[in-house]
Steps between C-alpha positions, in 0.01 A plus 500: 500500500772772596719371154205589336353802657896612440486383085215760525648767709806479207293468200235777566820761560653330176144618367519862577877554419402363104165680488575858631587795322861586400554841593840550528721232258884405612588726232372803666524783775208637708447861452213562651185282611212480751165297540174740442284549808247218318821242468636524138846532428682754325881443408745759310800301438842522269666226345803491679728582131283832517341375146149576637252630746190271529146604705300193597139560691292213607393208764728325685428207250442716194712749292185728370677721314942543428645777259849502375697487225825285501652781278807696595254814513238357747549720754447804342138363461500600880523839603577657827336774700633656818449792708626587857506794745660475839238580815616899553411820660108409495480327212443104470739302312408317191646155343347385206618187263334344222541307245271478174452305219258444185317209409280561206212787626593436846758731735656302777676693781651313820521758751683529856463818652590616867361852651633658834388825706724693724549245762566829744184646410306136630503385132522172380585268198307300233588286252274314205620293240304252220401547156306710312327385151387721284314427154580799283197446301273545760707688758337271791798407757522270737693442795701172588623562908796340636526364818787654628650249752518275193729756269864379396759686357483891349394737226610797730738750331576343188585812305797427371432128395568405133273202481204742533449834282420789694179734527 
């Protein structure tokens, strides 16, 4: 009875190693990922020869949706926002990072922003990040949230980063 209860114990975590989603291959570098506060994934990832930048959204056991190119110019199909003021004299500080790409009539931006108040003045900080999807067509957005204890590696302050152009 324990032999088999154990065959089963090994086979059913056999099971779910074959049959869930890929999201990051040996190939590749995490750049930035988090689950969604209804338990999707989202992974931005590099192959590790810096050939390519790859988004993949989905379930745990489904890729729903991956765009990259394996051409030399892949991550320019990515590009970059950023924004940041330090916390002074009154006024709150700002850090804003995105990253948005284009998928037929639809605008996808992955967003991790932090806000902060005067901590002197009894201020405090904020910070959101997720996804935004926009259909340029209709102009109707909608808004992906991340849970934030789940979020893994950075889009802060890439700037001056050559894998993504610039706005």
């Amino acid at each position: 009875m324990l032999k088999t209860n154990l065959l089963l114990i090994i086979f059913l975590l056999s099971a779910a190693t074959i049959y869930a989603a890929k999201y990051l291959l040996p190939n590749e570098s995490r750049i930035y990922s988090f689950t969604t506060t209804t338990g999707k994934k989202m992974m931005l990832a590099e192959d590790d020869d810096n050939k390519y930048v790859v988004y993949r959204f989905g379930t745990k056991d489904k890729i729903e949706l991956e765009y990259y190119s394996k051409a030399t110019d892949s991550p320019k199909k990515f590009t970059y926002y950023g924004f940041f003021r330090p916390v002074t004299d009154g006024i709150y500080g700002v850090d804003e990072n995105a990253i948005h790409f284009y998928i037929g009539n639809f605008n996808y931006t992955i967003f991790d922003n932090g806000y902060e108040e005067n901590q002197e003045e009894g201020g405090g900080s904020n910070r959101e990040a997720g996804m935004h999807v926009t259909d340029t067509a209709t102009k109707k957005t909608t808004e992906i949230n991340a849970n934030l204890k789940t979020i893994k590696g950075s889009i802060h302050g890439m700037w001056y980063d050559e894998r993504f152009k610039q706005r």
